[in-house]
N, C-alpha and C positions, 0 to 999 in steps of 0.2 A: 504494500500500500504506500501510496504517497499522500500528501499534502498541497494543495493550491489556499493561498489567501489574498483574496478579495476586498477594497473599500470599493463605496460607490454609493451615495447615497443610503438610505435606513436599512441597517441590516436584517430588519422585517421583509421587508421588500423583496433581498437578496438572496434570501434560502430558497423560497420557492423554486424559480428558476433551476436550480442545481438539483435538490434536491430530487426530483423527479427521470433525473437522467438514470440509464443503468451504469452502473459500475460505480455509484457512489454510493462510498459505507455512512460518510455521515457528514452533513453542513451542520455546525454550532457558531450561533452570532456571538461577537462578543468587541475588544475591543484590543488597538493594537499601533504603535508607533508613536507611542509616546514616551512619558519621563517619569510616569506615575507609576508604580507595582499597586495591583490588584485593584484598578481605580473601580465607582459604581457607575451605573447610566446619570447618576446625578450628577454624579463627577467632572464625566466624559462630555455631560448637555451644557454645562457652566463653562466649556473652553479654558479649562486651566489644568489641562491633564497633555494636550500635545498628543491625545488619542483621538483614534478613526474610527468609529463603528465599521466593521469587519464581519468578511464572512470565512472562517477556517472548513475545506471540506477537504474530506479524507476520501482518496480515489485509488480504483484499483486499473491502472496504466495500461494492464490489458484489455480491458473494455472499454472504454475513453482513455483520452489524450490529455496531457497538460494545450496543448493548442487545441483542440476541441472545447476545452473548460474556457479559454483566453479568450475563442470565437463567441461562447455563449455572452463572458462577461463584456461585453460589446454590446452585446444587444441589449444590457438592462441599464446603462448607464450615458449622459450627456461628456463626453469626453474629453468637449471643447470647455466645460464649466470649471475651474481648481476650485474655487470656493463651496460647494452645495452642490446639489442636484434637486431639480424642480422645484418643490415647494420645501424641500430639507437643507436650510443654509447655515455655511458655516466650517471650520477648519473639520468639526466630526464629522463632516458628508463628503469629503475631497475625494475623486477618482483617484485611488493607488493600486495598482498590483506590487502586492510584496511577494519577491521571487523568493524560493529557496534552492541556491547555487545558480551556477552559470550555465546550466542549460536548460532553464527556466528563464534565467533573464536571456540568453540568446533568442528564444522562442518570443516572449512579450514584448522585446524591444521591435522584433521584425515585423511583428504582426503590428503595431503602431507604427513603424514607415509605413506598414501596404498600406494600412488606413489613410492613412496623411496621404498618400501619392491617389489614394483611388479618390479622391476629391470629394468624397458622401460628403462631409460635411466643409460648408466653408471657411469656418476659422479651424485656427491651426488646434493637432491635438494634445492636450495637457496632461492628460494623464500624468500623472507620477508614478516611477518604476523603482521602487526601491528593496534592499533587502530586506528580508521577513525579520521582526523583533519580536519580543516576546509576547505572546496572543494569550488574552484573561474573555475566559468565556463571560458571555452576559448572565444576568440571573434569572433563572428558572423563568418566571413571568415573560421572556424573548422569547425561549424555548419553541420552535413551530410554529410563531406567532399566527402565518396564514394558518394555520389547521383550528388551531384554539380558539383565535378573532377573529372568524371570517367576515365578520359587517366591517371594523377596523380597518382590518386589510384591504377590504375592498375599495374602500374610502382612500387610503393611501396610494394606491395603484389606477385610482380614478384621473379624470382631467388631464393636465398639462405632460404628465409624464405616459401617460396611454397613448395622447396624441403623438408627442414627440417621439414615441418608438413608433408609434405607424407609419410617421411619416420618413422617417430617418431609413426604417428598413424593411419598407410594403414590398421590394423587390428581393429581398434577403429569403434564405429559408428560414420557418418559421423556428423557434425554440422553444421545444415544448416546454 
């Protein structure tokens, strides 16, 4: 088994998407690249922790790809945004892939020239590709948020950021 870890906007959000793929033993939200050990969601919401709401998912490389997982997190996130995503703003929403080792970041960083050169989006992509730091799972109440809260959920995956993945990637294949 390996590990990919993902920011991108509310890591409620986040699991879904993965989640549902085969060959994944497990996505846990939590939080990750910051200064603080074992910070709360209180913490991490107050911007004084240097942490990203994150998604850590545990994959088995034979049945998906770290570049299959990299293609997915594409489709759930604004790229071109460093600050937030959609209605989620601020240093704990920033697009990051945190690699672990160099053929992971060989893989993230090339898939972010294609992006940039295939021209989908007009501004330049932001993303940040940094090394994986230490990951502090969220508290239990994160846990499968969509399964748990699906009215919530649903509310969060509404509006500006439904549109914006429609429109960003109507021509893309779809991710379940």
């Amino acid at each position: 088994m390996e590990t990919a870890i993902f920011a991108g906007r509310c890591f409620w959000c986040m699991v879904q998407p993965f989640d549902s793929q085969p060959g994944i033993d497990s996505v846990v939200s939590g939080y990750t690249g910051g200064h603080t050990k074992n910070p709360t969601y209180e913490d991490v919401k107050a911007h004084t922790t240097g942490h990203t709401e994150a998604v850590k998912i545990t994959f088995d490389p034979d049945i998906i790809s770290y570049t299959e997982l990299v293609n997915i997190y594409w489709h759930q996130t604004d790229p071109t945004d460093a600050m937030g995503q959609f209605q989620d703003r601020g240093d704990n929403y920033r697009p990051v892939i945190f690699v672990n080792g160099p053929e992971q970041r060989r893989i993230a960083e090339a898939s972010k020239r294609a992006l940039q050169v295939s021209e989908r989006f007009s501004k330049p992509i932001v993303t940040a590709i940094e090394d994986a730091k230490p990951f502090y799972p969220a508290e239990a109440r994160h846990k499968r948020f969509y399964k748990n809260n699906p009215v919530v959920f649903a509310e969060q995956e509404a509006g500006c950021r439904a549109d914006f993945i429609a429109e960003q990637w109507a021509d893309a294949p779809k991710v379940d």
